[in-house]
N, C-alpha and C positions, 0 to 999 in steps of 0.2 A: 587538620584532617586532610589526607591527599584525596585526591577525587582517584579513581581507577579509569584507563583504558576500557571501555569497552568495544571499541571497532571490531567487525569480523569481517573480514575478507573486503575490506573499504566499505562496507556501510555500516550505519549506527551501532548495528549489536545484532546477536545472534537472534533473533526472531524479526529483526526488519529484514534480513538476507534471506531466513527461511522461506518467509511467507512472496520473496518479491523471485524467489528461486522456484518454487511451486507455483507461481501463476505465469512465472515465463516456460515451464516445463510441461501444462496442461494445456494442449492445446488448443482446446474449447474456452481457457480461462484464459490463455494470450492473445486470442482473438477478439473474445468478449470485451477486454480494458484498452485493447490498443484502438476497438471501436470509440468504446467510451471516449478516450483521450484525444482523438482524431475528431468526435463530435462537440466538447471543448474548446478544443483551438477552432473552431469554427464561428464561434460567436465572438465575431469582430468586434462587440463591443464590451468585451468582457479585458480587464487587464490581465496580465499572465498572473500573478498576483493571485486574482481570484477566481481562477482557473486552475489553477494549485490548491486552494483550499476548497473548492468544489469537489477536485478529483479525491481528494486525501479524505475530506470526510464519508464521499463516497464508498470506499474502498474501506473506510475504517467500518462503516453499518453492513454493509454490507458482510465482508468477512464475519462480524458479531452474529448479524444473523444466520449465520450456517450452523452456529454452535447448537448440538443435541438440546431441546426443552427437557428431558427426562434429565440430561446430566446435573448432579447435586451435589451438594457437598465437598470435599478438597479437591475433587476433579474439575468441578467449574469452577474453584478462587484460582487453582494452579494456571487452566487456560486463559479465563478472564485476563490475569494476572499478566499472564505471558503476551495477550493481545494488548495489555493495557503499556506495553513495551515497546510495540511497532513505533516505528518513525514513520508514518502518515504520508508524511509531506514527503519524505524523502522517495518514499515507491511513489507517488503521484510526478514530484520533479523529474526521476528517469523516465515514467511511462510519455511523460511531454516532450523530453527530449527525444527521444528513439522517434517518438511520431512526428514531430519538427522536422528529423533530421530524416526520415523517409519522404517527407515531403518536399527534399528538395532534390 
């Protein structure tokens, strides 16, 4: 069995781009994680390690919880689905790096 490409536009696949393209496009929502991410790297006793998996679970509950409670049926397996696709770690890894690299 061949595995498929899924890269889009150099990251994971098309819903880790969407969702990391939407929160750097809202400006109340690139403020909000580039806070977050800036208040991470502050805990000097944290490894980057797990400051990345801090940020990425964050961002994964988070986003979950926006989803409509009334939505049911094929419309929340399709989203679920689609959320259950994000690369995590990887929108967490750039929001670190961009904040790192303002901060020098």
């Amino acid at each position: 069995m061949r595995t498929q490409n899924t890269k889009y536009n150099g990251w994971a696949n098309y819903e880790t781009w969407n969702i990391k393209l939407w929160m750097d496009n809202d400006e109340g929502s690139y403020h909000y994680w580039k806070e977050v991410a800036q208040e991470l790297i502050g805990r000097a006793c944290w490894s980057r390690g797990r400051i990345e998996r801090q940020l990425a679970d964050q961002l994964q509950e988070e986003h979950e919880s926006e989803l409509p409670n009334e939505l049911g049926g094929w419309q929340s397996d399709i989203l679920r689905g689609a959320l259950s696709s994000v690369d995590w770690h990887e929108i967490a890894k750039a929001l670190l790096e961009d904040s790192s690299n303002e901060g020098n």
